[in-house]
N, CA, C and O of each residue as an XYZ file, in Angstrom:
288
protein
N     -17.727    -22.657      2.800
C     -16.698    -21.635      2.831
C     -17.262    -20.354      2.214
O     -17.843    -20.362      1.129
N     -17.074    -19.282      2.926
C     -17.727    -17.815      1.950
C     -16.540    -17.777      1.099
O     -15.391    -18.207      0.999
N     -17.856    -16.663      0.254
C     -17.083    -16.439     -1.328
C     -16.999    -14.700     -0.658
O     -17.541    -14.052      0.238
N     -16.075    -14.511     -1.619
C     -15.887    -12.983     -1.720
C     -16.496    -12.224     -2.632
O     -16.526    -12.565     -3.814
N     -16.966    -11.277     -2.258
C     -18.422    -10.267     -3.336
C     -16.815     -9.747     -4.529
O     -15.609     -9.710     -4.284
N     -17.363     -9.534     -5.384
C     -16.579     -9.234     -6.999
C     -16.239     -7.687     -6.524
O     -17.037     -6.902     -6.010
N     -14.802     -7.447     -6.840
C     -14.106     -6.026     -6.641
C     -14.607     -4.948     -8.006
O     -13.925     -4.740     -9.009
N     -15.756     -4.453     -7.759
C     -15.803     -3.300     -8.773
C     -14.499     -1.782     -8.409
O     -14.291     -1.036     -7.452
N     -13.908     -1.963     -9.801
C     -12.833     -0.694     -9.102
C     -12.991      0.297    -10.447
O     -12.136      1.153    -10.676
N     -14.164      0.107    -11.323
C     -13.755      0.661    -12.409
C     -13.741      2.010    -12.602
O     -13.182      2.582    -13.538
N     -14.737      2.836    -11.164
C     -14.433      4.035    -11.234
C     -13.566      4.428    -10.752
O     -12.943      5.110    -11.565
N     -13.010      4.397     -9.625
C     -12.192      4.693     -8.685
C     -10.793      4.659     -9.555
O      -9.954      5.525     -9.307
N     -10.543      3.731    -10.510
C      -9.734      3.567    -11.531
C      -9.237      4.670    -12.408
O      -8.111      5.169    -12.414
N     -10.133      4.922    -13.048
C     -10.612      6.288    -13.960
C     -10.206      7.317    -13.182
O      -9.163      7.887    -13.501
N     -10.717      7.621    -12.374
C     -10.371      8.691    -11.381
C      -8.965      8.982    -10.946
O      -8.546     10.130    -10.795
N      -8.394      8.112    -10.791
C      -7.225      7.961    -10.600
C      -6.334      8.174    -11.505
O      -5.344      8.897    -11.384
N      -6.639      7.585    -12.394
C      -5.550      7.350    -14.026
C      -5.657      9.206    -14.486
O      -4.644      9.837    -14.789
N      -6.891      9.764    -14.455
C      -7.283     10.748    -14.867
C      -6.563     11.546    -14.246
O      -6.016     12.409    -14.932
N      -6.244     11.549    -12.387
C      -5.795     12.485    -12.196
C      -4.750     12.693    -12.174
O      -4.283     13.821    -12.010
N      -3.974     11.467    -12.363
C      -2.216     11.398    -13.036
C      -2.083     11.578    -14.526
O      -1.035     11.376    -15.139
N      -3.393     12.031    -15.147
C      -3.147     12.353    -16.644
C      -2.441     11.232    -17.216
O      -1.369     11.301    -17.817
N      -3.132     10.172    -16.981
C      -2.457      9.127    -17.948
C      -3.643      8.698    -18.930
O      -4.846      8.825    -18.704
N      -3.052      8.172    -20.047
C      -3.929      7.555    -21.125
C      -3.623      5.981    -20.438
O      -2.660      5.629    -19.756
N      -5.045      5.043    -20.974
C      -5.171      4.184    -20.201
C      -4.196      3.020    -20.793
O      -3.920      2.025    -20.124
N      -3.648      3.262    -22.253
C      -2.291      2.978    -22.713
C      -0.883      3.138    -21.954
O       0.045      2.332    -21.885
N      -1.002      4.377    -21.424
C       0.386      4.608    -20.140
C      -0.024      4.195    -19.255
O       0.861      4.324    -18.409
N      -1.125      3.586    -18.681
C      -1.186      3.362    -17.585
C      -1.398      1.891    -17.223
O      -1.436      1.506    -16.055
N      -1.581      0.817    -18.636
C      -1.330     -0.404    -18.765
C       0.487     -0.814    -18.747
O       1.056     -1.723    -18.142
N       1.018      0.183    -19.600
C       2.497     -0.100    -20.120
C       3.326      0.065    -18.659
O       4.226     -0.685    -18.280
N       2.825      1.168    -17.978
C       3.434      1.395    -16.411
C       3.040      0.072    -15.511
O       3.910     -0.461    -14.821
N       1.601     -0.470    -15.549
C       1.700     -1.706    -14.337
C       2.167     -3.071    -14.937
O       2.751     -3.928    -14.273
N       1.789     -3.207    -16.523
C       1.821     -4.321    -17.439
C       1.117     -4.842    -17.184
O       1.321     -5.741    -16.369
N       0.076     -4.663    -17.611
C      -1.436     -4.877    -18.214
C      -1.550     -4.316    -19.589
O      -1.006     -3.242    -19.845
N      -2.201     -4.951    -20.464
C      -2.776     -4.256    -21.659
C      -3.565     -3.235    -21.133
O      -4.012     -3.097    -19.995
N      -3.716     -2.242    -22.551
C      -4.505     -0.994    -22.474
C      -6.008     -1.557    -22.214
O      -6.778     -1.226    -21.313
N      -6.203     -2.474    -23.229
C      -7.568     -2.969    -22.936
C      -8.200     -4.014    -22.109
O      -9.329     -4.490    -21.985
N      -6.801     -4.219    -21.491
C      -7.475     -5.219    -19.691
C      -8.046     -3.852    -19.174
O      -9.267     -3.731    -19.267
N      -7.315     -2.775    -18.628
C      -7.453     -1.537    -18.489
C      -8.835     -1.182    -18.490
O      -9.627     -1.151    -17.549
N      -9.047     -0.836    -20.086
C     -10.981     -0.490    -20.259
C     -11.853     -1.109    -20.012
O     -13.004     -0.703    -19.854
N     -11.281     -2.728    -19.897
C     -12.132     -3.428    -19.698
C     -12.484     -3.416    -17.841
O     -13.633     -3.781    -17.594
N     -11.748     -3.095    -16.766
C     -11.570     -2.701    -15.493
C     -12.387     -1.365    -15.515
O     -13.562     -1.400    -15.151
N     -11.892     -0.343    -15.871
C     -12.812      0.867    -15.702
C     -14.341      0.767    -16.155
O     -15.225      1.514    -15.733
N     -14.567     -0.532    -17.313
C     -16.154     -0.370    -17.697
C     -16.868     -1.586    -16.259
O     -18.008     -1.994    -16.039
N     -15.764     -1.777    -15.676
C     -16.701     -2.774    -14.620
C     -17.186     -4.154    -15.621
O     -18.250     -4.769    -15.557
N     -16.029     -4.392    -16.539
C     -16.247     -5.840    -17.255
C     -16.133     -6.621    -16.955
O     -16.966     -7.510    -17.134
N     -14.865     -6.815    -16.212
C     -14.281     -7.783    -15.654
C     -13.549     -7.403    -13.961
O     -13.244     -6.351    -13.398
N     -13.488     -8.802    -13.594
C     -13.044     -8.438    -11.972
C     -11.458     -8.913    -11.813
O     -11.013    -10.059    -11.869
N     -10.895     -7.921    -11.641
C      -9.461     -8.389    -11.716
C      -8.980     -9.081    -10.748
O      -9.465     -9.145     -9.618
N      -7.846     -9.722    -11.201
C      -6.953    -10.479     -9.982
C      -6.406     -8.993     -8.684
O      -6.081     -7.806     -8.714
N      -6.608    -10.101     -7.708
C      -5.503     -8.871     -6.666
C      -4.175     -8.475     -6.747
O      -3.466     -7.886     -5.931
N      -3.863     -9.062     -8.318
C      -2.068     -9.269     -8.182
C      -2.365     -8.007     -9.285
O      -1.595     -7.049     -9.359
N      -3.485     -8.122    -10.063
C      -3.451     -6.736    -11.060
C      -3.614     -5.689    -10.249
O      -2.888     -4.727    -10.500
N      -4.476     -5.573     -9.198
C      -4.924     -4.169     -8.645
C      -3.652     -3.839     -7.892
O      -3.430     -2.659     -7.623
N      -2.669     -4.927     -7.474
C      -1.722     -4.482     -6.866
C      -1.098     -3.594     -8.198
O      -1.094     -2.364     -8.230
N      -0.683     -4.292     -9.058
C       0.244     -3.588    -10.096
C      -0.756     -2.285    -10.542
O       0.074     -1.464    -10.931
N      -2.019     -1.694    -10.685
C      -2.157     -0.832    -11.051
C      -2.404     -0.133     -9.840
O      -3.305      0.683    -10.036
N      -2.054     -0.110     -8.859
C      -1.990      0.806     -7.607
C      -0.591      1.162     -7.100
O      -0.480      2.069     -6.276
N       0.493      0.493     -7.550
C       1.893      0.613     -7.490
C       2.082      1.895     -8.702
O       2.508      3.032     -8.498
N       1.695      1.398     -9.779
C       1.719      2.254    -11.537
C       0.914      3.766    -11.093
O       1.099      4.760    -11.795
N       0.119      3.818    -10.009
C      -0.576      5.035     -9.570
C      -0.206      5.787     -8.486
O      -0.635      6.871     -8.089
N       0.603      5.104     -8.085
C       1.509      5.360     -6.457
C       0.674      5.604     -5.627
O       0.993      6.652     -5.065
N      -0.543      5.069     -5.104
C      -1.798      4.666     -4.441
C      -1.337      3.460     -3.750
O      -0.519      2.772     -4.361
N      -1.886      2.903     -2.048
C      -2.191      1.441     -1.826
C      -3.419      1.137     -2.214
O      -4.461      1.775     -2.067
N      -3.178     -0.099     -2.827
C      -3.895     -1.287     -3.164
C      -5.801     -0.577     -2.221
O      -6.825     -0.243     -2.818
N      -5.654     -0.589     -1.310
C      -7.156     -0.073     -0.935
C      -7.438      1.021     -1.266
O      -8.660      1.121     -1.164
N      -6.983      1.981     -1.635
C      -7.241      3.545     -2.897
C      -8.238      2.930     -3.522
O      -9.397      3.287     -3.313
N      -7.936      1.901     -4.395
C      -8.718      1.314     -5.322
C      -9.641      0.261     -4.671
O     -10.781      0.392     -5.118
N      -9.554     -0.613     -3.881
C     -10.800     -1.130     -3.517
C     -11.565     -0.773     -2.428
O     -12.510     -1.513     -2.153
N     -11.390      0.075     -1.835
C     -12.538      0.958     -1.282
C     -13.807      1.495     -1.651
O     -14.047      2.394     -2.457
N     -14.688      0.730     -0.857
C     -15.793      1.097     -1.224
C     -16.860      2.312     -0.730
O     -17.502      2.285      0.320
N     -16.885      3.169     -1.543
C     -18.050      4.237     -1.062
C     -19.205      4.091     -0.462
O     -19.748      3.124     -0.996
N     -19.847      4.506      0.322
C     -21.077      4.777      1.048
C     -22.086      5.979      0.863
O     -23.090      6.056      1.571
């Protein structure tokens, strides 16, 4: 069975949060996530569930592929 390659979103994240001027504290408390699931996503620490990227793409008023889109 294939595996799925790991969702790096940690910039695209940043970028985002940044340009809604949120601290990454408002922007955990808006999807409900901790602040520091949060940093830990933007440093590319960890690979989140799809149920988080949903909630922090709802909290950004973005779809869900805003954030996992990958650049070329």
């Amino acid at each position: 069975m294939p595996t799925m390659d790991a969702v790096k979103i940690g910039e695209k994240l940043r970028q985002l949060r940044e340009r809604n001027l949120l601290t990454q504290a408002e922007l955990g408390a808006a999807a409900g996530v901790s602040r520091d699931q949060v940093s830990r996503i933007e440093r590319d620490e960890v690979d989140p569930r799809f149920s988080t990227i949903r909630k922090l793409a709802a909290a950004l008023g973005v779809d869900p592929r805003e954030l996992t889109k990958q650049e070329r």
